[in-house]
C-alpha positions as semicolon CSV with decimal commas, in nm:
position;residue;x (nm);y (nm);z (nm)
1;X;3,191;-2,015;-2,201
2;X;3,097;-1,693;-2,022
3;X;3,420;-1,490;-2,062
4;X;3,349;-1,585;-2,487
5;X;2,990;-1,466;-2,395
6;X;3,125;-1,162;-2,220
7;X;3,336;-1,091;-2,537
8;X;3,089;-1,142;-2,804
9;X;2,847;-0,887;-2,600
10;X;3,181;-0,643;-2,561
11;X;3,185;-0,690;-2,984
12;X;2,990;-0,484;-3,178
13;X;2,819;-0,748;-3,454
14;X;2,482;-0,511;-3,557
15;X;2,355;-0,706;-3,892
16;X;2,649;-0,649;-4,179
17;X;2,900;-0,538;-3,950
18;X;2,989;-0,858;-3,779
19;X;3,352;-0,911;-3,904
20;X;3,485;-0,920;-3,572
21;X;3,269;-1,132;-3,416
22;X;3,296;-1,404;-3,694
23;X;3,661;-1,374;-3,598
24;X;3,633;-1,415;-3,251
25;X;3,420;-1,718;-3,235
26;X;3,678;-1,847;-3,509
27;X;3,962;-1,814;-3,257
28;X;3,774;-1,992;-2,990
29;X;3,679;-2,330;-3,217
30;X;4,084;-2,298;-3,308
31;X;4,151;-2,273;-2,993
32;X;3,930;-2,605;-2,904
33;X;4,118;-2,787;-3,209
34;X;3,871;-2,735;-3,448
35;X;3,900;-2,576;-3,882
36;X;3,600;-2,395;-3,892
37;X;3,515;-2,335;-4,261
38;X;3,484;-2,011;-4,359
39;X;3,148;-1,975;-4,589
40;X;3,162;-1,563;-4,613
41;X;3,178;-1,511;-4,209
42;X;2,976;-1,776;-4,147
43;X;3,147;-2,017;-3,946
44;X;3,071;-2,424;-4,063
45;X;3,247;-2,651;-3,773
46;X;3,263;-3,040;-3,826
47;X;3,361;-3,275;-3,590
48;X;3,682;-3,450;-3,543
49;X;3,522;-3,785;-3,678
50;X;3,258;-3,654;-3,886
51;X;3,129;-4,008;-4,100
52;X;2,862;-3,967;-4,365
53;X;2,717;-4,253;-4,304
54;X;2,549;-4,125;-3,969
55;X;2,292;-3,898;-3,975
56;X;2,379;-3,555;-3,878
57;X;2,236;-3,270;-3,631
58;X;2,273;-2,943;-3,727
59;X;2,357;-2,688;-3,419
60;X;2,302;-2,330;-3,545
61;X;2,310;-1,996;-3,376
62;X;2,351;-1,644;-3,489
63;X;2,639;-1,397;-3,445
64;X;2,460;-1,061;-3,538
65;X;2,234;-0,849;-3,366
66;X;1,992;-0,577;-3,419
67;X;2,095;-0,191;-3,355
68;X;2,075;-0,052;-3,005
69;X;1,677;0,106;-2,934
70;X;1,751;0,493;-2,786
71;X;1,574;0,377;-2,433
72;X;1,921;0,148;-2,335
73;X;2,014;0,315;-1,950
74;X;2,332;0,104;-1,984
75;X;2,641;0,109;-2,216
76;X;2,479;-0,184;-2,463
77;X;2,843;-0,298;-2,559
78;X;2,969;-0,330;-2,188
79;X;2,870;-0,698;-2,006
80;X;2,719;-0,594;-1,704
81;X;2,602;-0,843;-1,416
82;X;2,371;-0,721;-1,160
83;X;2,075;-0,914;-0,958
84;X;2,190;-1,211;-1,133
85;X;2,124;-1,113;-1,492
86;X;2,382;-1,054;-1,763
87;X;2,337;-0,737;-1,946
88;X;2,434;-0,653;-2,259
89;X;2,291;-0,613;-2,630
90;X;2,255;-0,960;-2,795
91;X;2,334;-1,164;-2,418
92;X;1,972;-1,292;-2,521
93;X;1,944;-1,286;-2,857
94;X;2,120;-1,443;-2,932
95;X;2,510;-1,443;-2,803
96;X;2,358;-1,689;-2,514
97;X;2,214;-1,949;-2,745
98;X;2,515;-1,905;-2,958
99;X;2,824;-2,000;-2,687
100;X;2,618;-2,245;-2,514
101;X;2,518;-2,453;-2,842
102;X;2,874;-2,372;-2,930
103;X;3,034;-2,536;-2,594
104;X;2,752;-2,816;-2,654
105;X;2,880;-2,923;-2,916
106;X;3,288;-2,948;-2,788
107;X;3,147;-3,132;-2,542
108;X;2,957;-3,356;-2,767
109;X;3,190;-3,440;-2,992
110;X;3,420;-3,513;-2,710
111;X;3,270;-3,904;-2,700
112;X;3,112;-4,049;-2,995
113;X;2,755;-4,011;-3,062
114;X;2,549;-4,230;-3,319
115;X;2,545;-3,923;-3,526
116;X;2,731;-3,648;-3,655
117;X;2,714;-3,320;-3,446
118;X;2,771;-3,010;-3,690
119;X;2,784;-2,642;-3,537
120;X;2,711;-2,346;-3,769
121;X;2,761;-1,973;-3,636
122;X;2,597;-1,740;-3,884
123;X;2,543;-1,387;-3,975
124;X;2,283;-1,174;-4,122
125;X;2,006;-1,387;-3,931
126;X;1,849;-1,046;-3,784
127;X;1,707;-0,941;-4,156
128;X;1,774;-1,260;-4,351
129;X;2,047;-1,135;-4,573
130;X;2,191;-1,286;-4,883
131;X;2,506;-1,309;-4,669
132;X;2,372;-1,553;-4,382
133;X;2,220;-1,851;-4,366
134;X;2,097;-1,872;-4,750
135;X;2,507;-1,851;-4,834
136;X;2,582;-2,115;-4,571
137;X;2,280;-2,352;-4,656
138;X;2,422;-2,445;-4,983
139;X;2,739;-2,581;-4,806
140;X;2,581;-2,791;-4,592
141;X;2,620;-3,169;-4,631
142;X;2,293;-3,342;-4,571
143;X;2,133;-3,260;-4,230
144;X;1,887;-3,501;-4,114
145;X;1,761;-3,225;-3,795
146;X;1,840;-2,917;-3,699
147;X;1,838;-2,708;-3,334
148;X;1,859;-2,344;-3,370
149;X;1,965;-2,167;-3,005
150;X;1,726;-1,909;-2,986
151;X;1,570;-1,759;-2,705
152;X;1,313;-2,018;-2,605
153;X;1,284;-2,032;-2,204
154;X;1,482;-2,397;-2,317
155;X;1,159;-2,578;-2,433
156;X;1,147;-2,700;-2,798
157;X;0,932;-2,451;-3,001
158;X;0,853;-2,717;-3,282
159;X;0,682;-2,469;-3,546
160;X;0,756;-2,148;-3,634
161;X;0,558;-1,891;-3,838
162;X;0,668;-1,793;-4,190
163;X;0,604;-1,419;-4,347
164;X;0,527;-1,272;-4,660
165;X;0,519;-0,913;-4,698
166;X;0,282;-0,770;-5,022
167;X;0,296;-0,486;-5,186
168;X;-0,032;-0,365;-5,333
169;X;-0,092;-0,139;-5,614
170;X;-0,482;0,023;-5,639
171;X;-0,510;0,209;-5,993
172;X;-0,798;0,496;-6,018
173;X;-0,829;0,824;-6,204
174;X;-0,752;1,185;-6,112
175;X;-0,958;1,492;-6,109
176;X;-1,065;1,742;-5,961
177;X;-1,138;1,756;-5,594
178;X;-1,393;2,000;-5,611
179;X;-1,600;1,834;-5,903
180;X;-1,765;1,478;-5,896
181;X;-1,474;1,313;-6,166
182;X;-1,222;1,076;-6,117
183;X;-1,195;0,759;-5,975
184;X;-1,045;0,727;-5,624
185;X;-0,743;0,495;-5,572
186;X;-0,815;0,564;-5,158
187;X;-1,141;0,470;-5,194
188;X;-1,080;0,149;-5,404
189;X;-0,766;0,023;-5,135
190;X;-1,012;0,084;-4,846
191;X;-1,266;-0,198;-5,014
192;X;-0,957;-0,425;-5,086
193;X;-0,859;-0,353;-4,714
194;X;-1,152;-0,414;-4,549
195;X;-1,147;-0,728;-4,791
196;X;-0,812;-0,889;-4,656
197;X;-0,924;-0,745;-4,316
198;X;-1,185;-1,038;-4,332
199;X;-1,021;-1,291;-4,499
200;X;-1,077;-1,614;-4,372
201;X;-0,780;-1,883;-4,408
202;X;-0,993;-2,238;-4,292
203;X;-0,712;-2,434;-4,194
204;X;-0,584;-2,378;-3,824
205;X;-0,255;-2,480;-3,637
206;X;-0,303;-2,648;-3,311
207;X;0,065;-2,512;-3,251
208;X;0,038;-2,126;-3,456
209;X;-0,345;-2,095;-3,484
210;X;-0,429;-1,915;-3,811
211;X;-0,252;-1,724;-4,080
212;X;-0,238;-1,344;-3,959
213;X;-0,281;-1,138;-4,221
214;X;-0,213;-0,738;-4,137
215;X;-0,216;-0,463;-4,334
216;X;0,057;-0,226;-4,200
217;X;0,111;0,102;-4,459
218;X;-0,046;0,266;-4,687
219;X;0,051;0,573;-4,909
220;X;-0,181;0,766;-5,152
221;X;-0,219;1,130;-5,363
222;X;0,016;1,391;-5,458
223;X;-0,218;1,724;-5,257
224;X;-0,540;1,813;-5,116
225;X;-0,716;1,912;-5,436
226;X;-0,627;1,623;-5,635
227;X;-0,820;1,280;-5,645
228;X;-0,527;1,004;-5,605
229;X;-0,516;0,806;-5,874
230;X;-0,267;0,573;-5,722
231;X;-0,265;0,391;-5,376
232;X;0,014;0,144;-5,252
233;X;-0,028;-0,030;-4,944
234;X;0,153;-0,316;-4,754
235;X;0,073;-0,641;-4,567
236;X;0,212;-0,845;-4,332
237;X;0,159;-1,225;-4,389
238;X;0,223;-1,496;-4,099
239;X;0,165;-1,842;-4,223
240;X;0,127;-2,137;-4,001
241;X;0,239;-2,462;-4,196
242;X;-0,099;-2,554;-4,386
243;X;0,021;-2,288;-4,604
244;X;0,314;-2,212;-4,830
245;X;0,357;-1,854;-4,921
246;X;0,279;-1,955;-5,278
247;X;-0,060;-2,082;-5,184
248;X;-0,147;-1,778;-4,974
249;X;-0,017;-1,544;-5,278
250;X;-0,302;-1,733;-5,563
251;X;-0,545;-1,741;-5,253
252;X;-0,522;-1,354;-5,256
253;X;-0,450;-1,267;-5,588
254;X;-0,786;-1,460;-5,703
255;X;-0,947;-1,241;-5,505
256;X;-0,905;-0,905;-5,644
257;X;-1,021;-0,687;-5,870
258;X;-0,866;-0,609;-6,203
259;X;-0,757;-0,285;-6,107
260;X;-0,563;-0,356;-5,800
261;X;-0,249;-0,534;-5,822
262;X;0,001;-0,722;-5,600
263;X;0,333;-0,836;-5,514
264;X;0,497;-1,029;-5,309
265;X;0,863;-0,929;-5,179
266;X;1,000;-1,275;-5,131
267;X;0,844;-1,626;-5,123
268;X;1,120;-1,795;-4,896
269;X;1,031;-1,771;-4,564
270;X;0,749;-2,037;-4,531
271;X;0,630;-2,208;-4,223
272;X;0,858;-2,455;-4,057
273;X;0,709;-2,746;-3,787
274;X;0,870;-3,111;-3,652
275;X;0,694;-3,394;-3,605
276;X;0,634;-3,397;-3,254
277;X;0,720;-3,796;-3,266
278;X;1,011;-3,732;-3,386
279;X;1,311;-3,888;-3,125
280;X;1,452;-3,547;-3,053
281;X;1,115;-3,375;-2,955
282;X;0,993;-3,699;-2,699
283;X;1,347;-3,708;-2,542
284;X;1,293;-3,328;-2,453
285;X;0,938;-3,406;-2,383
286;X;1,070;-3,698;-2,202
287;X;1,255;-3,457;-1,986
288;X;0,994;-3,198;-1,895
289;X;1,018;-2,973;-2,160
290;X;0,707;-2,828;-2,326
291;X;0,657;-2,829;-2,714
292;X;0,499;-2,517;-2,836
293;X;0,478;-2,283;-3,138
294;X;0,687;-1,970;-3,218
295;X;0,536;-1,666;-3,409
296;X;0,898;-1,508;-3,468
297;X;1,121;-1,613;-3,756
298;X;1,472;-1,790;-3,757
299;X;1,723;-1,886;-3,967
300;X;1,531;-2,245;-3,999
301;X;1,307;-2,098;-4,198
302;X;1,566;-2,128;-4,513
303;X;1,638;-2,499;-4,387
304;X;1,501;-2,782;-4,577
305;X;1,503;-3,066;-4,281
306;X;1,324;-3,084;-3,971
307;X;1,422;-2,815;-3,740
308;X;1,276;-2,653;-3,396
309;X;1,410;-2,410;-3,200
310;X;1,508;-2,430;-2,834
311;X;1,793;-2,195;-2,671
312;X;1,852;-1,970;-2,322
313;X;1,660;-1,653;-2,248
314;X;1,286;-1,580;-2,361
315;X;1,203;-1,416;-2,684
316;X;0,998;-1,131;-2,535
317;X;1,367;-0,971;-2,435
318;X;1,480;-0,994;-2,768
319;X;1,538;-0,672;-2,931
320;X;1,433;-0,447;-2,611
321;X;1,655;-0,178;-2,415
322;X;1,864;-0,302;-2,159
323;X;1,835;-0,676;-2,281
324;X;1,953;-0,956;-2,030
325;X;2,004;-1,295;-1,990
326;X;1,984;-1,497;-1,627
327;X;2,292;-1,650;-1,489
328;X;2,064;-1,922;-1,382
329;X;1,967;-1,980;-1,773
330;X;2,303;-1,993;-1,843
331;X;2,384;-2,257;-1,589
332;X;2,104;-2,484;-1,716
333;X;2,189;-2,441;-2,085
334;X;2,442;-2,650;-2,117
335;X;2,288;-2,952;-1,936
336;X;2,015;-2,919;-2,085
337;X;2,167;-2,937;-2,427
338;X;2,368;-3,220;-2,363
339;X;2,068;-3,409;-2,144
340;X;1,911;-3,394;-2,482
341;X;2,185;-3,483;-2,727
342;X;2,416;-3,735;-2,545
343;X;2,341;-4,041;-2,687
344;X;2,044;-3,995;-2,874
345;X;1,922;-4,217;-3,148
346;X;1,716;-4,077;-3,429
347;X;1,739;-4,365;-3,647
């Protein structure tokens, strides 16, 4: 498991570029006696004695990572151990959660289980592409829950927050700076600011808290003299599950004036959350672990079933210079993994 973990990291996979890596984790499930289906280079592994009449987990972890940040003081392609931490871009997010869900699941499927253990490697997970898990979703055969390795300190983060970016559009009139004409777009997307600034969303998650709503960009006017007549702006939407994107979208658009409007990018990426009584989360709580809530996004966000997230490393390393996993996170991953899945029943 670590010298496939040393040569994912030694792989360049940034986000659309991750032909090799696909490749590489291909060999390795060939190599273990497994026909990965190919689903663009997403990688769909059944087991040996898959049976639909079992229910089925879903093991999923990400191939691609995000581009090197300029403050990396090592080579970010060149697995480096030192003081007991692996170096390398991706060794946390998420090349760690990938080869020990991956090695998981051999094992797993090594003895039978009362359900079917399925392991999908995907790609495109770092900007939710077209090409990732929304292909691969399509081919799955019904999933009853799903564990997604990412970087989660190993306890089961049981909600995640969804987004929803929107694009704003605030109409006014030009003229002349010098003379009192014209309306003011600037002037008009500063009232509908300060509006969403206080925007109240009632319902709270005891796991995510409340929606965050941030407005993050704004553009406006074409030179000094000019009143704009046009202002765009953006905001960033985090939903906690007592909201679907859709909701939140009439919420806001109810709200504003006639000459101001919106749109959203995408409505997809909604909230995601698992019962907390569900057999999977009281085995792990069963075993020490700590349910909590995530604010970053996954690739169970496009999943229809119950899902959580629990994987090696810690988020706040994600996506950082010099990124690292611990050996000693390593070492427990596996274990852990299978302390959780051997023999459970979740029906």
């Amino acid at each position: 498991m670590l010298q496939l973990l040393r040569k994912v990291i030694s792989t360049p996979s940034v986000t659309r570029s991750e032909q090799e890596v696909s490749a590489l984790i291909k060999a390795d499930m060939e190599k273990h006696g497994y026909t990965p289906q190919c689903i663009g280079l997403n990688l769909l592994c059944y087991p040996h004695s898959y049976d639909p009449s079992k229910p089925t987990i879903l093991m999923n972890s990400h191939m691609d990572t995000v581009k090197p940040v300029s403050g990396w003081t090592k080579d970010p392609f060149t697995p480096v151990e030192e003081d007991g931490k692996l170096y390398g871009l991706g060794s946390n997010d998420d090349s760690a959660g990938l080869v020990s869900l991956l090695y998981s699941f051999y094992e797993l499927d090594s003895k039978p289980q009362a359900y079917n253990p399925l392991f999908l490697a995907t790609v495109e997970e770092e900007v939710n592409g077209v090409g990732g898990m929304k292909l691969a979703v399509g081919s799955l055969p019904k999933v009853d829950v799903a564990i997604i390795g990412e970087p989660t300190g190993m306890q089961p983060a049981v909600a995640e927050k969804g987004l929803m970016v929107l694009d704003f559009t605030v109409h006014g009139k030009s003229g002349h700076a010098a003379r009192n004409e014209g309306i003011n777009a600037l002037y008009r997307a500063m009232d509908v600011i300060a509006m969403l600034r206080d925007f109240k969303f009632p319902e709270q998650s005891d796991f995510l808290g409340p929606v965050k709503m941030t407005v993050t960009m704004i553009n406006a006017g074409t030179q000094h003299n000019v009143i704009p007549d046009v202002c765009t702006f953006t905001a960033d939407i985090r939903s906690n599950e007592f909201y679907s994107n859709h909701r939140i979208f009439d919420m806001i658009s109810a709200s504003l004036p006639e000459w101001c409007e919106v749109k959203a990018r995408s409505f997809n990426l909604n909230s995601s959350r698992i019962d907390i009584q569900h057999p999977i989360i009281q085995k792990a709580v069963m075993m020490g672990k700590v349910p909590y809530g995530s604010p970053t996004l996954s690739d169970q966000a496009i999943l229809d079933c119950p899902s959580f997230k629990m994987g090696p490393g810690e988020s706040s390393r994600s996506h950082t210079a010099d990124e690292f996993v611990k050996m000693g996170e390593l070492e427990e991953a596996v274990p852990t993994y299978l302390g959780l899945l051997d023999g459970l029943e979740i029906c």
